[in-house]
C-alpha positions as CSV (number, residue, x, y, z in Angstrom):
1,X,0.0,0.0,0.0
2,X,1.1,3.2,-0.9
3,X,0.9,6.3,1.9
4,X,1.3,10.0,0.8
5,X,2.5,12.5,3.0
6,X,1.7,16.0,3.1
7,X,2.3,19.4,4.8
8,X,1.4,23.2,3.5
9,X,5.5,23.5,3.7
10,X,6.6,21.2,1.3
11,X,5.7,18.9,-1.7
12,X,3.9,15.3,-1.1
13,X,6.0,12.4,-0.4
14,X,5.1,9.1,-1.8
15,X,6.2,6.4,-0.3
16,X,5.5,2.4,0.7
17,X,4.1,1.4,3.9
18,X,6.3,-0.9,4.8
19,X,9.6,1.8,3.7
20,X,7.5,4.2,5.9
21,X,7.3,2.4,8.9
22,X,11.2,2.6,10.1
23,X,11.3,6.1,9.3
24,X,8.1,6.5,11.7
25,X,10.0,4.2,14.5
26,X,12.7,6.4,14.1
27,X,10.4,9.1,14.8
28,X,9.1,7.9,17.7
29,X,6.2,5.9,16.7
30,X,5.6,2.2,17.0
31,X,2.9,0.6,15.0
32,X,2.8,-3.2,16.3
33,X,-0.3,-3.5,14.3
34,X,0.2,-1.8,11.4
35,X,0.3,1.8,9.9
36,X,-2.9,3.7,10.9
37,X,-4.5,5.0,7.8
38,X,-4.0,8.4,8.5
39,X,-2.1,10.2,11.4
40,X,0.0,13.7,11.8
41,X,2.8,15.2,13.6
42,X,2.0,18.0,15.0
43,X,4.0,21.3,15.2
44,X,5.1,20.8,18.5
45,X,5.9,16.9,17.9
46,X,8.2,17.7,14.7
47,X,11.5,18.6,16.8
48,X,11.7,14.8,18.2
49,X,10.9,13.5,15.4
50,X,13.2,14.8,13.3
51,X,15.8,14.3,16.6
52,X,15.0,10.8,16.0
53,X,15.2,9.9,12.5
54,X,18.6,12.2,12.0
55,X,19.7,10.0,15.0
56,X,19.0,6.6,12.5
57,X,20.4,8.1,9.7
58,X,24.0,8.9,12.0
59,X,23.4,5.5,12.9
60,X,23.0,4.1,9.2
61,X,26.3,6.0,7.8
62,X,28.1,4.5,10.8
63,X,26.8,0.9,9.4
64,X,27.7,2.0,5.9
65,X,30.6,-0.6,4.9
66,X,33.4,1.5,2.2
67,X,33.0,0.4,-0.9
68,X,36.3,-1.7,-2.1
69,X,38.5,-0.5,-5.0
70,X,38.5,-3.6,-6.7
71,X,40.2,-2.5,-10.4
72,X,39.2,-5.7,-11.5
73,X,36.0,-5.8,-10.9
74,X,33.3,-4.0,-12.7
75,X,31.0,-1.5,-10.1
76,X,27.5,-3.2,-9.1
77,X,25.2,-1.0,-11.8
78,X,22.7,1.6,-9.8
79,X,19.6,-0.5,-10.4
80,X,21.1,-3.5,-8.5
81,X,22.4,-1.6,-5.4
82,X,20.1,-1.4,-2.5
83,X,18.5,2.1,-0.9
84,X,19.7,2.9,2.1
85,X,18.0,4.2,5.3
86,X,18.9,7.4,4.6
87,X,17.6,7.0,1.2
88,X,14.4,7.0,2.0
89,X,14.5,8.8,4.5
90,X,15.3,12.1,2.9
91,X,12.7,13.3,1.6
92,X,9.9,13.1,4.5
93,X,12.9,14.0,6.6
94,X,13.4,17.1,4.2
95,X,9.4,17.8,4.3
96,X,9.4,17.6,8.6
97,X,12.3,20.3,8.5
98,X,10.5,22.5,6.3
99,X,7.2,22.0,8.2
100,X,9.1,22.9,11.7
101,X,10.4,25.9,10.1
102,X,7.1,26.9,8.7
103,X,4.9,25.7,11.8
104,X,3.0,23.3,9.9
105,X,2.2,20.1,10.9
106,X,2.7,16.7,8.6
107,X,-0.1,14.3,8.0
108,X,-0.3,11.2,6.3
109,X,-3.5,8.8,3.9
110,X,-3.4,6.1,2.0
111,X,-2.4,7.3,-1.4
112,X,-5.2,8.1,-4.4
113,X,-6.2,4.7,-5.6
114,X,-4.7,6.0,-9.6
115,X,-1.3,5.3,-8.7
């Protein structure tokens, strides 16, 4: 399922439940049973939350293994390499820190059904 979030701040990010919900944890919220179909942080929640998902992204770079300079070896193409934490995070990250700024909050819905 795809979730879309939004904020007056910044432009909709698109992204897959299941991508979403670490970036949430890292946020600060736990969804045992799944992602609620919609939710929000508020204004005043934004500064932890973005406390917390810069804090998983530090934590991703520091698990980030150097790539090897193997002149034999061909590089793995872009496709085939995988998307990091960080990645993903970036752009609701990027959205949150505009929203603080802005004092708007971030709320999220399933996605319109066209995509």
């Amino acid at each position: 399922m795809l979730v879309v979030f939004k904020s007056k701040a910044a432009a909709n990010v698109l992204m897959f439940v299941e991508h979403a919900m670490p970036i949430l944890r890292a946020a600060g919220r736990s969804y045992p049973d799944g992602l609620p179909e919609r939710g929000v942080f508020t204004a005043e929640q934004l500064p932890s939350a973005i406390k917390g998902i810069e804090h998983a992204v530090g934590q991703d770079r520091e698990n980030e293994q150097s790539p090897h300079e193997d002149e034999d070896r061909e590089p793995d193409h872009p496709i085939s390499q995988a998307v990091s934490f960080k990645q993903r995070a970036f752009p609701l990250l990027d959205m949150m820190r505009e929203a603080n700024k802005s004092g708007d909050p971030v709320l999220w819905e399933p996605a319109d059904r066209s995509w």
